[in-house]
VOPAGU-2260 file (C-alpha; in pm, 1 decimal, decimal comma):
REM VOPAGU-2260
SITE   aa  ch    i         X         Y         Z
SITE  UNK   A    0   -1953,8     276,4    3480,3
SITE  UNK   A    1   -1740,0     317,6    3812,8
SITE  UNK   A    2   -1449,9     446,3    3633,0
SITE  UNK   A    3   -1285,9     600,0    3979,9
SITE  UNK   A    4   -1294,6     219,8    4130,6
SITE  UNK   A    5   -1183,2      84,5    3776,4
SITE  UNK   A    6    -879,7     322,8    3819,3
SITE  UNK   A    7    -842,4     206,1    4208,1
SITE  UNK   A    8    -851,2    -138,0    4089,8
SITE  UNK   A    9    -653,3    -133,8    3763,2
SITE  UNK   A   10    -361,4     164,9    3789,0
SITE  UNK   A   11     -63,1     149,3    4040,0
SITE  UNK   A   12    -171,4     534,3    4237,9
SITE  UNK   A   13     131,1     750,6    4211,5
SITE  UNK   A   14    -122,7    1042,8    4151,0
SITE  UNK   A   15    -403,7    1174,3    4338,4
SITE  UNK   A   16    -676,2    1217,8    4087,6
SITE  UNK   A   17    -940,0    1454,6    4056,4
SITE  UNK   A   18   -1280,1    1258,7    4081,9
SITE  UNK   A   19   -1399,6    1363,7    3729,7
SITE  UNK   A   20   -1377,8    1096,3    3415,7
SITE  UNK   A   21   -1327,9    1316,8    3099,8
SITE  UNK   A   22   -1477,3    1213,2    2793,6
SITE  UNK   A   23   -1378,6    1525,7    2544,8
SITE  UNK   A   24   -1221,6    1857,8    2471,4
SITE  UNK   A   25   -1305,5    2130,1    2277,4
SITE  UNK   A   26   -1118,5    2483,7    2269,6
SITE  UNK   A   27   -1044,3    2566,2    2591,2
SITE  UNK   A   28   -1252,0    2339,0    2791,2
SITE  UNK   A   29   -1272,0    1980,0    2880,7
SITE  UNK   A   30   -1605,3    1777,0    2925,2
SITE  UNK   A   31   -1655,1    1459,8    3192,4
SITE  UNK   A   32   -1857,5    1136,1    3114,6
SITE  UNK   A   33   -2179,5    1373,6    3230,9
SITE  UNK   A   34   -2119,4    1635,0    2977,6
SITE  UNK   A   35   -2039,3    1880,5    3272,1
SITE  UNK   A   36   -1785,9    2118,8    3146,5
SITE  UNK   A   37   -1460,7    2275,8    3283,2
SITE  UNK   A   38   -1256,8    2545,7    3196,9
SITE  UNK   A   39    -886,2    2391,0    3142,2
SITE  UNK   A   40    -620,2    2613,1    3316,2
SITE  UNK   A   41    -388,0    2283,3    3368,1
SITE  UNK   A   42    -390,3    2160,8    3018,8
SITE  UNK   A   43    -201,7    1789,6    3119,2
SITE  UNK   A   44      44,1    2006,2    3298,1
SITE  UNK   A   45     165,3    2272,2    3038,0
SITE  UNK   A   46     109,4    2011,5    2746,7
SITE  UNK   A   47    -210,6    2113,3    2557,4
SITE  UNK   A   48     -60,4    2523,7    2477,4
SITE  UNK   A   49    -364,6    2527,9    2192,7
SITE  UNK   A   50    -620,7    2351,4    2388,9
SITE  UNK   A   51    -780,3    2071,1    2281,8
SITE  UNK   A   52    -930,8    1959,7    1959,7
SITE  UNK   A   53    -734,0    2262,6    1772,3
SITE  UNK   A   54    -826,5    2252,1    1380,4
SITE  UNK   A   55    -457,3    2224,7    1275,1
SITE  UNK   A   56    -407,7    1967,9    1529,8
SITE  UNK   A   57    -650,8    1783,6    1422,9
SITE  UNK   A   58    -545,1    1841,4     978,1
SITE  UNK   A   59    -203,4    1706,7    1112,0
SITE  UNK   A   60    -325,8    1423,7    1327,4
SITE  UNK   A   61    -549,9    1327,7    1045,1
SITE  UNK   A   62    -291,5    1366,4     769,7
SITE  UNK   A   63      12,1    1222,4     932,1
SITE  UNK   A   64    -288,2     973,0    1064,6
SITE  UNK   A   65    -319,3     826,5     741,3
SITE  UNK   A   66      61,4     806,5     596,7
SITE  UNK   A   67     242,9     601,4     879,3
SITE  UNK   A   68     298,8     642,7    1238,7
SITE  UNK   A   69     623,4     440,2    1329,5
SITE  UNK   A   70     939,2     396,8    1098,8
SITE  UNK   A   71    1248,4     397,9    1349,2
SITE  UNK   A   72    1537,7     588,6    1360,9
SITE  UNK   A   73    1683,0     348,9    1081,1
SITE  UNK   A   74    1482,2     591,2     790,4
SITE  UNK   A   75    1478,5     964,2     730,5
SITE  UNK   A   76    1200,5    1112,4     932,8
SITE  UNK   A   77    1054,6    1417,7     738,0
SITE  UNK   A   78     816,7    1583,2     964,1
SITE  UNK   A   79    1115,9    1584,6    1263,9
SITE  UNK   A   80    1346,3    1695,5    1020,0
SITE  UNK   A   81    1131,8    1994,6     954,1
SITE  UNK   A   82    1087,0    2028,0    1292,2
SITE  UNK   A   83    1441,8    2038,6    1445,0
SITE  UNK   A   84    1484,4    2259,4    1171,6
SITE  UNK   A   85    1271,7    2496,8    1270,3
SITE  UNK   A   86    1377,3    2493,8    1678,3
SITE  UNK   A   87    1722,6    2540,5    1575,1
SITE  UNK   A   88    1620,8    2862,2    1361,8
SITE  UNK   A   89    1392,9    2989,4    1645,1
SITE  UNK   A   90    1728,6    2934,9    1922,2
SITE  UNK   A   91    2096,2    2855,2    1859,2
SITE  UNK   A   92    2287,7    2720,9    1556,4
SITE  UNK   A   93    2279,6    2343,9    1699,4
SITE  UNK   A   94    2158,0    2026,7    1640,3
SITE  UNK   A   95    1839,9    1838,0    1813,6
SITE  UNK   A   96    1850,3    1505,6    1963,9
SITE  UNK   A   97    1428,2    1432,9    1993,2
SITE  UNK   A   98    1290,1    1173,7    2290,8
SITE  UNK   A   99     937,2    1075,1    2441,1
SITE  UNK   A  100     913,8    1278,3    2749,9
SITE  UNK   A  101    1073,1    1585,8    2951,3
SITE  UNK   A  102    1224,5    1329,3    3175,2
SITE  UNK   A  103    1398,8    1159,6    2856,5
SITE  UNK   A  104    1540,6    1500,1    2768,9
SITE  UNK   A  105    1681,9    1555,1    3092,7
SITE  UNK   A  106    1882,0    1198,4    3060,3
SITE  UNK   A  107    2026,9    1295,5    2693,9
SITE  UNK   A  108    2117,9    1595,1    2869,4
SITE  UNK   A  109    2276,4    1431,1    3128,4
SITE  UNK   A  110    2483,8    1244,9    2907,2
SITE  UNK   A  111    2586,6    1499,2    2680,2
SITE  UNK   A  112    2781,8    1692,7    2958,9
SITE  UNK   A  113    2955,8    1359,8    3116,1
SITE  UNK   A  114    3090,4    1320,3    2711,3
SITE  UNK   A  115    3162,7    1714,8    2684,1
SITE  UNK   A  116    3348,6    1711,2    3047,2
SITE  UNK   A  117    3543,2    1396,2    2973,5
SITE  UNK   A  118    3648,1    1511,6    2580,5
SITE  UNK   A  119    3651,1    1887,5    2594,5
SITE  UNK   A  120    3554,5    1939,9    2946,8
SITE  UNK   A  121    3938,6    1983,3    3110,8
SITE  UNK   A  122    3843,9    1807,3    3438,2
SITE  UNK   A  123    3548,1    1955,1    3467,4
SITE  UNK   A  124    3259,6    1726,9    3646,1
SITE  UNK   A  125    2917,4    1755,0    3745,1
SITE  UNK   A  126    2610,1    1966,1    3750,5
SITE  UNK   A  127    2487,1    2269,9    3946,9
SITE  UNK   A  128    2094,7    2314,2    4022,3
SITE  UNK   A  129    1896,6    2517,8    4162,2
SITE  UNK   A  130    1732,9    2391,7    4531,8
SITE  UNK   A  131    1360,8    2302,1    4477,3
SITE  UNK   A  132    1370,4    2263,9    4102,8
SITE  UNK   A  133    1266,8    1988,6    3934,8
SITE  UNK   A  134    1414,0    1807,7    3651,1
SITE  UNK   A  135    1185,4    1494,8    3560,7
SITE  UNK   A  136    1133,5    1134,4    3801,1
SITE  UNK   A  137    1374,0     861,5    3601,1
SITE  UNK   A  138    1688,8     793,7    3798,3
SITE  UNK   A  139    1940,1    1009,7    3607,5
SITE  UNK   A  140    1687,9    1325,9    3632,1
SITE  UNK   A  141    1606,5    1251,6    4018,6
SITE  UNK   A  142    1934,0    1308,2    4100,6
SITE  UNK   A  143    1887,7    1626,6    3959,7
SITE  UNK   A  144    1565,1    1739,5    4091,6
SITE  UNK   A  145    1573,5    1865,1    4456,2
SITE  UNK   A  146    1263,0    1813,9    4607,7
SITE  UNK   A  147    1293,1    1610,9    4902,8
SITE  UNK   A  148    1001,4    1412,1    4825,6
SITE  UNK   A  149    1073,3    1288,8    4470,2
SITE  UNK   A  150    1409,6    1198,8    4533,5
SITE  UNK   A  151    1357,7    1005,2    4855,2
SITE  UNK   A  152    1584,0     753,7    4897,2
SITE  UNK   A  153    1591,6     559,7    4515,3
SITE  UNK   A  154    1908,8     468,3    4416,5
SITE  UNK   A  155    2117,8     774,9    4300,0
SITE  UNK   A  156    2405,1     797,4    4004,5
SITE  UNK   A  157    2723,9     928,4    4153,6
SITE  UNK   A  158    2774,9    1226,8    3939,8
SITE  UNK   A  159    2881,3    1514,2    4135,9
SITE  UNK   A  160    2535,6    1748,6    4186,4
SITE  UNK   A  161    2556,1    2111,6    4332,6
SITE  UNK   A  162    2277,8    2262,7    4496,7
SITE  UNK   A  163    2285,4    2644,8    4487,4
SITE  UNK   A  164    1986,1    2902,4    4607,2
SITE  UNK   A  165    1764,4    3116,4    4347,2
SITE  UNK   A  166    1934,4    3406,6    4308,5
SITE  UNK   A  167    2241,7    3322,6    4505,8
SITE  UNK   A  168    2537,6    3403,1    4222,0
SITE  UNK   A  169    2792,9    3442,5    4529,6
SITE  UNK   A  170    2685,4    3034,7    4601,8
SITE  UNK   A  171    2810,3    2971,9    4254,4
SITE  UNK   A  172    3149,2    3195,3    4218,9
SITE  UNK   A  173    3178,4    2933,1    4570,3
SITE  UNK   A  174    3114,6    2651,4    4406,5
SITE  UNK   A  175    3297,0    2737,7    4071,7
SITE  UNK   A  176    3609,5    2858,3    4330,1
SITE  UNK   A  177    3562,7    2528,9    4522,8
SITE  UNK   A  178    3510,8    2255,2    4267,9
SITE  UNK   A  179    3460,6    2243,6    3894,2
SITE  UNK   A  180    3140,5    2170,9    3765,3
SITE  UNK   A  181    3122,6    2115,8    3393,9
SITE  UNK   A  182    2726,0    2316,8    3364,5
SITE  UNK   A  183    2481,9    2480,9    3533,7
SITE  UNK   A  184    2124,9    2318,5    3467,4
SITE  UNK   A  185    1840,5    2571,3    3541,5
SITE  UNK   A  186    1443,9    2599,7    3476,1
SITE  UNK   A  187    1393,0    3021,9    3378,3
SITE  UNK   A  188    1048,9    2957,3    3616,1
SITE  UNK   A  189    1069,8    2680,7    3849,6
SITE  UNK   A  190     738,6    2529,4    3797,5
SITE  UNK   A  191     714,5    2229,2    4058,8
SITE  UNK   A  192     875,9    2435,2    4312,1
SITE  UNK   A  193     644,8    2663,7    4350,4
SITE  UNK   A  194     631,6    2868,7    4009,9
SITE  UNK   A  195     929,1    3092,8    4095,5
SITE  UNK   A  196    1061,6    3298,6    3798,6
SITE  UNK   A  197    1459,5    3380,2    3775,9
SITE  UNK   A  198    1491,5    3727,5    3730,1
SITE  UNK   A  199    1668,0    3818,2    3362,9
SITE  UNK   A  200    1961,5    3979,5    3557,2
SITE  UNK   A  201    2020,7    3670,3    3725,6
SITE  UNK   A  202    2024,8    3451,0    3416,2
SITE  UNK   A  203    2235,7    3692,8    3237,6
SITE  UNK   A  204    2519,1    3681,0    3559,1
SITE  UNK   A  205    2463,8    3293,6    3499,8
SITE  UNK   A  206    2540,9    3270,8    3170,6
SITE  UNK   A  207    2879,7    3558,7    3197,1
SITE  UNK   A  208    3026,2    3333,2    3503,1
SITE  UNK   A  209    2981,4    3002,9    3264,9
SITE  UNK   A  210    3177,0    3228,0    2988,2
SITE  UNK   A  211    3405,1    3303,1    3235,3
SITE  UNK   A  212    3495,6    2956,8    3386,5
SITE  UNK   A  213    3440,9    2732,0    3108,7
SITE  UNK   A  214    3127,9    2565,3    3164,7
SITE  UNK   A  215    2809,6    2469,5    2975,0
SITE  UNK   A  216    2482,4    2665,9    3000,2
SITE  UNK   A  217    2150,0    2428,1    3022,7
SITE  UNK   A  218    1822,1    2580,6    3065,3
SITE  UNK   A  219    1555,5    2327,6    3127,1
SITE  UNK   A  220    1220,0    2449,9    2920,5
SITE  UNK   A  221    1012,6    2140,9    2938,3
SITE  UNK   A  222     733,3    2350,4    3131,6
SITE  UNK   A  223     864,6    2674,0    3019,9
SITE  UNK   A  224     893,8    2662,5    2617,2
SITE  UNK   A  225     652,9    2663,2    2337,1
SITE  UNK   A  226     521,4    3018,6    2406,6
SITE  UNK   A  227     424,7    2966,6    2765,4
SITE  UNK   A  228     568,8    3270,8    2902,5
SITE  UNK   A  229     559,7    3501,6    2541,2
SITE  UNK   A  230     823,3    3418,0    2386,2
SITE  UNK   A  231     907,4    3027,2    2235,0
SITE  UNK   A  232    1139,0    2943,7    2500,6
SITE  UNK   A  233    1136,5    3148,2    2840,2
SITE  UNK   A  234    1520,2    3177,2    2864,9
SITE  UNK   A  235    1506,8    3430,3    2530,9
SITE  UNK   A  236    1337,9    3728,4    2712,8
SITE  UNK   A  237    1697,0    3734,3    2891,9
SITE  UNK   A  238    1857,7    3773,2    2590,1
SITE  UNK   A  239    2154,9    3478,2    2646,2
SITE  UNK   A  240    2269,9    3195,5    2426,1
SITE  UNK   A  241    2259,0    2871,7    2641,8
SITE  UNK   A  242    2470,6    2582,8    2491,2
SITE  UNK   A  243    2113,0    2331,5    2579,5
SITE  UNK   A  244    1776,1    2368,1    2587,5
SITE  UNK   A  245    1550,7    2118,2    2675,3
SITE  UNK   A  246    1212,3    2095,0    2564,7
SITE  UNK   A  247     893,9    1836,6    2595,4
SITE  UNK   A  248     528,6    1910,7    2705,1
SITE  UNK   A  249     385,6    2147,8    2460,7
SITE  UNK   A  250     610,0    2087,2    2173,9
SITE  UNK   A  251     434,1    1756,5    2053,2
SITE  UNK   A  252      86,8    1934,7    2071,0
SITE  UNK   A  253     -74,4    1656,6    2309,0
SITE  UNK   A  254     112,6    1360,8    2203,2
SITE  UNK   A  255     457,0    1219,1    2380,0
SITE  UNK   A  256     755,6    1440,2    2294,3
SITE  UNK   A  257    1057,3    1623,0    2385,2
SITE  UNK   A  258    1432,7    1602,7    2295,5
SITE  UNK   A  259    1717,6    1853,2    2366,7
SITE  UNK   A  260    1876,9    2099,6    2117,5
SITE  UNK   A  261    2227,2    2109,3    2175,9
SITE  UNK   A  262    2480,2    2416,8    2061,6
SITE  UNK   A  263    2789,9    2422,5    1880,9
SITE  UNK   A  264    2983,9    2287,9    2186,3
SITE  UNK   A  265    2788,2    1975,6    2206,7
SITE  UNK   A  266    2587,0    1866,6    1911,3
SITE  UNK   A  267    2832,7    1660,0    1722,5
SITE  UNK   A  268    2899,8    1467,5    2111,3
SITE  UNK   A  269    2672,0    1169,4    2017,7
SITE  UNK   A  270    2808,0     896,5    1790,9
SITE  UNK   A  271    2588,0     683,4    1676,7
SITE  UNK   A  272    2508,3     385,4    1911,6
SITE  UNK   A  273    2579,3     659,5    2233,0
SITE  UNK   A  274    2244,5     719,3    2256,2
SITE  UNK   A  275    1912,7     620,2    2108,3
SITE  UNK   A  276    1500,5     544,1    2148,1
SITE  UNK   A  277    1272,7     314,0    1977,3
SITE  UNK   A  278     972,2     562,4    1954,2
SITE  UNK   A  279    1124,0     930,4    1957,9
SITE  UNK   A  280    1092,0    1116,2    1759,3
SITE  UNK   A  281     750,3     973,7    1650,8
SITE  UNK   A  282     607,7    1092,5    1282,5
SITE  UNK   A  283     260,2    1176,6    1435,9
SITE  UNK   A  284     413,8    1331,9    1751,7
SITE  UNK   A  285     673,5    1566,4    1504,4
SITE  UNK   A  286     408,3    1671,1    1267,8
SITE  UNK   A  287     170,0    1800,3    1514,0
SITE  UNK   A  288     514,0    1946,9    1669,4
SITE  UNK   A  289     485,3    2141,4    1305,8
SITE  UNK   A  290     111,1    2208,7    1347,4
SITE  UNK   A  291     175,1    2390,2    1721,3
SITE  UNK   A  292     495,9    2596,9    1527,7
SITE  UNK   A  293     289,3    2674,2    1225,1
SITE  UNK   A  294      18,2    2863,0    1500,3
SITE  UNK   A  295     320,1    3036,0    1704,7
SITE  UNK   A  296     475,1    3165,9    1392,9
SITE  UNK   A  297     137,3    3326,3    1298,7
SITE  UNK   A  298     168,6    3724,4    1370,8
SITE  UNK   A  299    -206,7    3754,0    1440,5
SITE  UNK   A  300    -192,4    3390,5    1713,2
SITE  UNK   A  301     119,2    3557,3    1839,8
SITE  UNK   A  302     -51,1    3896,9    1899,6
SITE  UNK   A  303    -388,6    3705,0    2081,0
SITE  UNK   A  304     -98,4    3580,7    2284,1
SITE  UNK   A  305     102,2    3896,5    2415,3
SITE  UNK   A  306    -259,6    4090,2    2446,7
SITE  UNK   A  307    -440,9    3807,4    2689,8
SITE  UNK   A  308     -97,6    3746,2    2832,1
SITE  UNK   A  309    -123,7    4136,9    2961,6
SITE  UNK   A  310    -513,4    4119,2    3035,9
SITE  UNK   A  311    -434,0    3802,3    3269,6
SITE  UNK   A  312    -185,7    3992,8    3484,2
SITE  UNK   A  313    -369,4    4302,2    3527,6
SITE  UNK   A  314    -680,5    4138,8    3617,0
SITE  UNK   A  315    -495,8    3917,6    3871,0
SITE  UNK   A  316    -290,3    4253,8    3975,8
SITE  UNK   A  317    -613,8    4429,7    4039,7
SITE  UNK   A  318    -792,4    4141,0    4205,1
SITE  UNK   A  319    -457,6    4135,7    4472,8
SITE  UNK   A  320    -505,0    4517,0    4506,4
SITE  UNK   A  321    -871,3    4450,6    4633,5
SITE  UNK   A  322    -818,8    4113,2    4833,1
SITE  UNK   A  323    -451,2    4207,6    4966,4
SITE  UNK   A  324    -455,9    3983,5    5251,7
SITE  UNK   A  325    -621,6    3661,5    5038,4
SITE  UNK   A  326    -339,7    3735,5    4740,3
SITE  UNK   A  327      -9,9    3847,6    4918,9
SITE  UNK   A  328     210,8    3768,3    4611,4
SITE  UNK   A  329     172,2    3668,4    4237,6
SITE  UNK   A  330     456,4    3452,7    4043,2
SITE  UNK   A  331     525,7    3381,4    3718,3
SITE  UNK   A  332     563,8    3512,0    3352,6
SITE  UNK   A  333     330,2    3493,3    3051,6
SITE  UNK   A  334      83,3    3202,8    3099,8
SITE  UNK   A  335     252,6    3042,7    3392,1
SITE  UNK   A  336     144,5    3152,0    3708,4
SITE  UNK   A  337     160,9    3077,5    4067,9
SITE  UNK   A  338     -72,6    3236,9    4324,8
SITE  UNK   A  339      -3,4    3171,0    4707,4
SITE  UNK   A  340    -230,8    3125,3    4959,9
SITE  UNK   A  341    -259,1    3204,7    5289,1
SITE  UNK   A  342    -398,9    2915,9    5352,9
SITE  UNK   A  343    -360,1    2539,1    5503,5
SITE  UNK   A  344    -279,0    2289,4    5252,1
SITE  UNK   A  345    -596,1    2113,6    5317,1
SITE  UNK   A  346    -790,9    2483,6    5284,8
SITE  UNK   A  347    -633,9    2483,1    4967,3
SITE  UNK   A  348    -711,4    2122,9    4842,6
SITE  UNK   A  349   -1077,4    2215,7    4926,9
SITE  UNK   A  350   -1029,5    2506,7    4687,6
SITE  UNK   A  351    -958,2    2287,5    4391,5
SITE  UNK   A  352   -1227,9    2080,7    4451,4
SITE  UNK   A  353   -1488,5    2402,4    4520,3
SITE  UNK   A  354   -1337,4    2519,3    4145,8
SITE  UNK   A  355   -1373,0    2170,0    3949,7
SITE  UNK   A  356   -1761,1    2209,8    4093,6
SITE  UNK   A  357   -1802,2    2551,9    4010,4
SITE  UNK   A  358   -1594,7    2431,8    3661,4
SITE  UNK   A  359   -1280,5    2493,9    3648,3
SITE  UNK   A  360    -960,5    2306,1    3668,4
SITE  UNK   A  361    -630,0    2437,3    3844,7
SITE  UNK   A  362    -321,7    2260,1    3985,8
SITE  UNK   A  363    -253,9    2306,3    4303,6
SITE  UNK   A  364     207,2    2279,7    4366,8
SITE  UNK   A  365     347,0    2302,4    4676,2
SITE  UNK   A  366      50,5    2233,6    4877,4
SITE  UNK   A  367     -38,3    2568,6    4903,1
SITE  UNK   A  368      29,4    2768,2    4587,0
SITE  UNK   A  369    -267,1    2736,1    4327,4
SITE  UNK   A  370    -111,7    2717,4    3945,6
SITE  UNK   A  371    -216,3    2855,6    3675,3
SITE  UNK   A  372     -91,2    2710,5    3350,7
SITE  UNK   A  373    -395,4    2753,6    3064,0
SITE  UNK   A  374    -337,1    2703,3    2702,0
SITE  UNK   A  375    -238,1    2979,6    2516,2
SITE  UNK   A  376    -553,2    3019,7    2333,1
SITE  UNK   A  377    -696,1    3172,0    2664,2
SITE  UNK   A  378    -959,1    3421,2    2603,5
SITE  UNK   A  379   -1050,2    3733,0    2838,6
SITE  UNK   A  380   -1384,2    3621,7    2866,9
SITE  UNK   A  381   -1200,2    3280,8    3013,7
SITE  UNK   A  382    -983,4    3506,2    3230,7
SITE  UNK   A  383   -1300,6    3671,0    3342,1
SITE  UNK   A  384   -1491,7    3347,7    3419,0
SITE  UNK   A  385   -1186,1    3217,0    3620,2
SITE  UNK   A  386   -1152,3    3563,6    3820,9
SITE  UNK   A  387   -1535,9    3594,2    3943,3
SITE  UNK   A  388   -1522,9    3207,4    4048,7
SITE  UNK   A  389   -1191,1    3249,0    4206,8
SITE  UNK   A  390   -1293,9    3543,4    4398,9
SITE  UNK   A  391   -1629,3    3402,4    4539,3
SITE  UNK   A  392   -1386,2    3106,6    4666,6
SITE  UNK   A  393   -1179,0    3310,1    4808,9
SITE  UNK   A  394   -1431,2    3575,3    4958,5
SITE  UNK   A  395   -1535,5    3255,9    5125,6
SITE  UNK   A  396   -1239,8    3130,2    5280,4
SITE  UNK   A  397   -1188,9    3478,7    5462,6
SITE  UNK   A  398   -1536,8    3507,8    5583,3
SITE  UNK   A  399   -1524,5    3132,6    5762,8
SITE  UNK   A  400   -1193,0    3246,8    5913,4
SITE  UNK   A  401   -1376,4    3615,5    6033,1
């Protein structure tokens, strides 16, 4: 079956797909309708953080499976109780409010600051974010994100939105001394725009000048959380207390999730009837949300972790020492990482597709910048397998340009 004309045919294109039809996963790779296989360092964009077909994934899908899958809001919800439980033990003493999708979180967000800044907020308005971050594609979270080319020209809500420069903190005293936003909204490693980590310095200077002026801390960990980058939410190797953290992706273990887990200052904001979803948080989604905590919170999962974690930077580290003109610069933290190229951006689109032959999947953000973002049961020989592919590619790109 045609299943690349089907999806021409059938599904409105607002993605450019890879020309492979995948029929399975197992571990860390991902097998097409031929039975080719292909070493997953994309995982459905930072969703999949134990790979696919995981044995306690699969206990809780079965489980949960065969109990119910929908009940609504209306009834007590035991496996997202347990759940926001244990987020709220693993960050601040808060509250979560759960939803489908990162972009969902981002609108709860959203509206959780307009009620702080109008009740407890004393004329504060508005959100500062950082310039090329991105924040999720529904209207409310558009306005947020500031990439020229997902914003475009859709309709935009007229909150105030301030645009300040990684790094920049004498941008914000500016904007703090010029207007009065009510929070700063921030991703610890900005993932669409180009997988640029804020150093822990900066996020602690952050988080003093919101003490200082009164305003709310957000971190956005949609890509960031669940153990991508060591720890369970990126913003924690910093050591500050945000007032809300958003999360999605990799908390539902491969099915729709996210929500926000708001702190002291804003978790009793939402009456009921503010703010609601049909679907969120689903039973099957929550419990494998469970399943994905139970693995973090294992000391011998968590150690596999921290050591690959280390063996994937200093293999990528040494690589760059040998091939210094190929690899000027390496971004990132944990298993999140961006690798520039020197490069065109159609040089570099070739170089995805010369990987998917040669079997391996990688995301390519920012035209140029190949990312890296494999599930956290990565092995060395995986990082090994990647490297010697990745450095034939790349051995061949500087030879045609010789």
């Amino acid at each position: 079956m045609d299943w690349r004309s089907l999806d021409e045919q059938y599904i409105i294109s607002t993605y450019k797909r890879l020309p492979i039809a995948i029929a399975k996963g197992e571990g860390n790779y991902l097998y097409d309708t031929t039975g080719k296989s292909y070493l997953d360092l994309f995982t459905g964009l930072a969703v999949n953080v134990l790979g696919h077909s995981h044995p306690k994934i699969v206990e809780a899908l079965k489980e949960q499976g065969t109990q119910f899958l929908h009940i609504s809001n209306i009834f007590l919800n035991q496996p997202a109780i347990k759940l926001a439980k244990r987020l709220v033990d693993a960050t601040i003493p808060g509250k979560v409010f759960f939803s489908n999708s990162g972009a969902e979180a981002t609108e709860a967000a959203i509206k959780l600051i307009h009620k702080w800044s109008k009740t407890d907020g004393a004329g504060r308005d508005g959100i500062v974010v950082l310039r090329n971050s991105f924040h999720g594609r529904t209207l409310g979270a558009v306005r947020l994100t500031r990439q020229a080319h997902v914003y475009q020209d859709f309709p935009q809500p007229s909150f105030p939105v301030y645009e300040l420069e990684v790094e920049d903190m004498d941008g914000l005293r500016a904007i703090c001394k010029n207007e009065k936003p009510a929070a700063v909204l921030m991703e610890p490693v900005l993932g669409s725009g180009g997988v640029i980590p804020l150093s822990e310095d900066f996020l602690r200077d952050v988080a003093a000048v919101c003490q200082e002026e009164g305003m709310l801390l957000a971190m956005d960990e949609i890509q960031t959380g669940m153990g991508r980058t060591g720890k369970l939410f990126a913003y924690q190797h910093a050591g500050i207390t945000p007032d809300l953290i958003l999360f999605a992706k990799g908390v539902g273990g491969g099915l729709p999730l996210g929500g926000v887990i708001a702190g002291p200052r804003l978790m009793n904001q939402f009456k009921p009837g503010d703010h609601g979803t049909t679907f969120a948080p689903s039973p099957l989604s929550a419990a494998l949300g469970n399943a994905v905590m139970d693995e973090w919170t294992d000391p011998a999962f968590a150690s596999h972790v921290e050591e690959v974690i280390e063996y994937l930077w200093s293999s990528l580290v040494s690589l760059q020492e040998r091939l210094p003109e190929q690899l000027q610069a390496l971004r990132g933290k944990g298993m999140m990482v961006g690798i520039p190229l020197s490069v065109s951006p159609e040089e570099a689109s070739r170089l995805q597709q010369n990987l998917l032959e040669d079997g391996i999947l990688v995301d390519i953000t920012q035209k140029t910048i190949v990312r890296l973002l494999p599930p956290l049961t990565l092995t060395k020989e995986d990082v090994d397998f990647f490297l010697g592919v990745f450095t034939r590619h790349l051995n061949a790109i500087s030879a045609k340009e010789a």
